[in-house]
C-alpha positions as CSV (number, residue, x, y, z in Angstrom):
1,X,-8.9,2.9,14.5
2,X,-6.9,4.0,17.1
3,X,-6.3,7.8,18.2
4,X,-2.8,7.9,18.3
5,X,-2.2,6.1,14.1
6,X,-1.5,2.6,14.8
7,X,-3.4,1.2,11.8
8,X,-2.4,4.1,9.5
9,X,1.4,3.0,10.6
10,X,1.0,-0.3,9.9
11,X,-0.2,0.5,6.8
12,X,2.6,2.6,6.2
13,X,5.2,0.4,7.0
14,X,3.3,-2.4,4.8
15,X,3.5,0.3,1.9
16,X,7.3,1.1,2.4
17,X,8.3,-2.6,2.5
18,X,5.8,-3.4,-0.4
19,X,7.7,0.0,-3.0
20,X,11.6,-1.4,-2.0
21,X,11.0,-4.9,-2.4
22,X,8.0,-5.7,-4.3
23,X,8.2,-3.3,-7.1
24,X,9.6,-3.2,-10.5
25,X,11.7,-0.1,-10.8
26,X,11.5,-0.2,-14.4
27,X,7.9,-0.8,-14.6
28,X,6.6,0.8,-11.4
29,X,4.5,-2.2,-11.0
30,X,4.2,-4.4,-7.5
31,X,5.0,-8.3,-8.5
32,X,3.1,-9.9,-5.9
33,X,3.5,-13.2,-8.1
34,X,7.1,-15.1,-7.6
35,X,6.7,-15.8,-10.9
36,X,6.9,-12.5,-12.6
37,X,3.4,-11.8,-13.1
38,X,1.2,-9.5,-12.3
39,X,-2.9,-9.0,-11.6
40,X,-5.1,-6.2,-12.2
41,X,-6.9,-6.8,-8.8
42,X,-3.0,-6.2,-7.2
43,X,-2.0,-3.0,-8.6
44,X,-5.3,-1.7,-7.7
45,X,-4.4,-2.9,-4.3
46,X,-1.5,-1.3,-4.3
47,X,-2.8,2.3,-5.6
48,X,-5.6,1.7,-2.9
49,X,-3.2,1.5,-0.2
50,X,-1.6,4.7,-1.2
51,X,-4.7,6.8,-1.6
52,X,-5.8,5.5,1.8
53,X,-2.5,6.8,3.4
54,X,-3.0,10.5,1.9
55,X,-6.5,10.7,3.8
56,X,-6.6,13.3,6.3
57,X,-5.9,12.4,9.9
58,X,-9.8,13.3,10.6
59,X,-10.8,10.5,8.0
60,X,-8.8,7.9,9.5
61,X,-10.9,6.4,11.7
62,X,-12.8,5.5,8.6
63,X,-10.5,2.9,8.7
């Protein structure tokens, strides 16, 4: 990790682009899948990535 956020900005931009674009409004889940579909293992990807961005600064070099 570095000290001034890099990774946990990368992450958050990944997050952002992965809500508007990736997400079914209707449905709230992420449709990795161009087919429609989606995976178990994704969504809990997903809600991973989120709880990893609420951490406390002093946890992120966890990361």
């Amino acid at each position: 990790m570095t000290e001034d956020g890099t990774y946990h900005q990368a992450m958050a931009d990944y997050a952002d682009e992965l809500w508007s674009t990736m997400r079914d409004p209707g449905t709230g889940l992420v449709h990795f899948d161009s087919s429609g579909g989606t995976e178990a293992i994704q969504q809990a990807a997903f809600a991973q990535l989120h709880a990893v961005l609420a951490w406390p600064r002093e946890l992120w070099p966890t990361l």
